[in-house]
N, C-alpha and C positions, 0 to 999 in steps of 0.2 A: 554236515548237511545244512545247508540254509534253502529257507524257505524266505523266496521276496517279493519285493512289490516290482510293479511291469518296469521302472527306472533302475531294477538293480539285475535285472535278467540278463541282459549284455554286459555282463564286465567281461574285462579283455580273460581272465584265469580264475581257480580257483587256485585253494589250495592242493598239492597233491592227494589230499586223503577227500577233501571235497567235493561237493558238486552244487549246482542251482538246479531248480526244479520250481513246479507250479504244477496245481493238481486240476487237470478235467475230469468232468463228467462225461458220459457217454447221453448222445439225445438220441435221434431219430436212427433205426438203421434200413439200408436199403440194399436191392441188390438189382444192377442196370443187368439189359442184356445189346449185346452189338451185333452185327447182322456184317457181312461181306459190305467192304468200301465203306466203311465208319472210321472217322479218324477218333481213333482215342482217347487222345486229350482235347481234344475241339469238341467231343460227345459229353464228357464227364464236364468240364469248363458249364456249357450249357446247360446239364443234369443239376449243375451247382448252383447257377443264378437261376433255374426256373423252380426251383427246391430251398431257395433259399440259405444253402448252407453257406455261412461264416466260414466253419474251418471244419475239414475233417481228415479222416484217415480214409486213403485207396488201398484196399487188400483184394488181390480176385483171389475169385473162386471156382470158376472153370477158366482159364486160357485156351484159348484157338490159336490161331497163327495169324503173323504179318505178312502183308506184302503189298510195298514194301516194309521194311524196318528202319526209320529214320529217328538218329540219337544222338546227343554231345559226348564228345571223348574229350577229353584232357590233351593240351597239344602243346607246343612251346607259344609263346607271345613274342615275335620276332619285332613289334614295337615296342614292347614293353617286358626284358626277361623276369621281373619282380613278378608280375602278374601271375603268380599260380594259380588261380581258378578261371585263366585262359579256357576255353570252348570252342570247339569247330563241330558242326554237325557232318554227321559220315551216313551213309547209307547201304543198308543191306538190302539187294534185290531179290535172294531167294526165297522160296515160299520156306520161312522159318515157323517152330511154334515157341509161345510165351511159357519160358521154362518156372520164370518168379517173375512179382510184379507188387510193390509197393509204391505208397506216395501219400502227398498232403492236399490239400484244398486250404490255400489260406484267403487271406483276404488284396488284393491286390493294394502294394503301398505308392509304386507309380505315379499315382494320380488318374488310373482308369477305373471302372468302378467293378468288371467284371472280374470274378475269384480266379486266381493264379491257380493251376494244378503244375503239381509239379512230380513227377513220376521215375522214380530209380525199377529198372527191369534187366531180366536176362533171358535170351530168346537163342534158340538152336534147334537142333534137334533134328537134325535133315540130313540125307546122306551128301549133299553138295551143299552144306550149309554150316559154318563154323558158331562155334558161341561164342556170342558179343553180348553185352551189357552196357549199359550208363545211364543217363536220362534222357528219357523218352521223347522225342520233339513231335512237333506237329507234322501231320505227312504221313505216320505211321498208320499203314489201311490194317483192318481185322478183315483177315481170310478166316473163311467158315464162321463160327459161335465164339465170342466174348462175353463170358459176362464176369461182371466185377463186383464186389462188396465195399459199401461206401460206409460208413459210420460217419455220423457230426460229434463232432466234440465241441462242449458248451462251458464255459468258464474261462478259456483264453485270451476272449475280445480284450479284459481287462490291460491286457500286458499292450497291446497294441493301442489302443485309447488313452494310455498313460504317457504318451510321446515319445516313446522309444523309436525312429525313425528309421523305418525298415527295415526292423528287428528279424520277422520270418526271412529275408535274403540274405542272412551274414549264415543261415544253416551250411 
């Protein structure tokens, strides 16, 4: 186990028995609620710059359902086959409900100033409705009641301040 500073966080490996790590604290915690035609991520994004969180963790706590349900899947890269972390957004029309739902709030490294949410879910649950998963894109409406549990985590900024260059996106 090594413990490091924000310039040693991204090396390409460890060792097999290894790992990196950096230790947060937990700050504030909250819990949103969404209402029918709330998009998701455009709601918590907002929740995030009006609340000021840096970074945190998305856990819900009651899921409702989408509709629609729009998300990135994994696809080939027909310009580029190297490209494994290729993305195509796909969409689900059916009234699904939010089976699991986690994510992050980090800080956007872009060059925009609004915090990045970034959200891995799995949604189904409908008799005409199959389960899909991935990460959750913008678009995605809440049928019925969403509500979600947000935590900030406080001790991070370090790694990102240390010029590690887009460190949160190589996740």
């Amino acid at each position: 186990m090594v413990k490091m500073s924000g310039k040693e966080w991204w090396k390409d490996e460890a060792p097999p028995e290894g790992y990196y790590f950096v230790e947060a604290k937990r700050g504030r915690e909250f819990l949103i609620r969404m209402l029918s035609g709330a998009d998701i991520v455009n709601t918590i994004q907002k929740f995030a710059k009006d609340h000021d969180i840096k970074i945190g963790k998305i856990h819900a706590a009651f899921m409702g359902g989408l509709q629609p349900a729009r998300y990135l899947v994994w696809a080939p890269d027909s310009k580029d086959p190297d490209n494994w972390a290729h993305e195509v957004v796909a969409e689900l029309h059916n009234l699904s409900m939010i089976l699991s739902m986690s994510g992050i709030i980090q800080p956007n490294t872009r060059g925009g100033t609004d915090p990045v949410v970034k959200i891995h879910f799995v949604t189904g649950g409908g008799w005409d409705c199959p389960t899909v998963g991935g990460h959750l894109a913008t678009g995605s409406l809440v049928k019925g009641i969403c509500e979600v549990y947000i935590t900030e985590l406080l001790g991070l900024e370090i790694i990102h301040k240390a010029g590690v260059e887009d460190w949160f996106n190589k996740v």
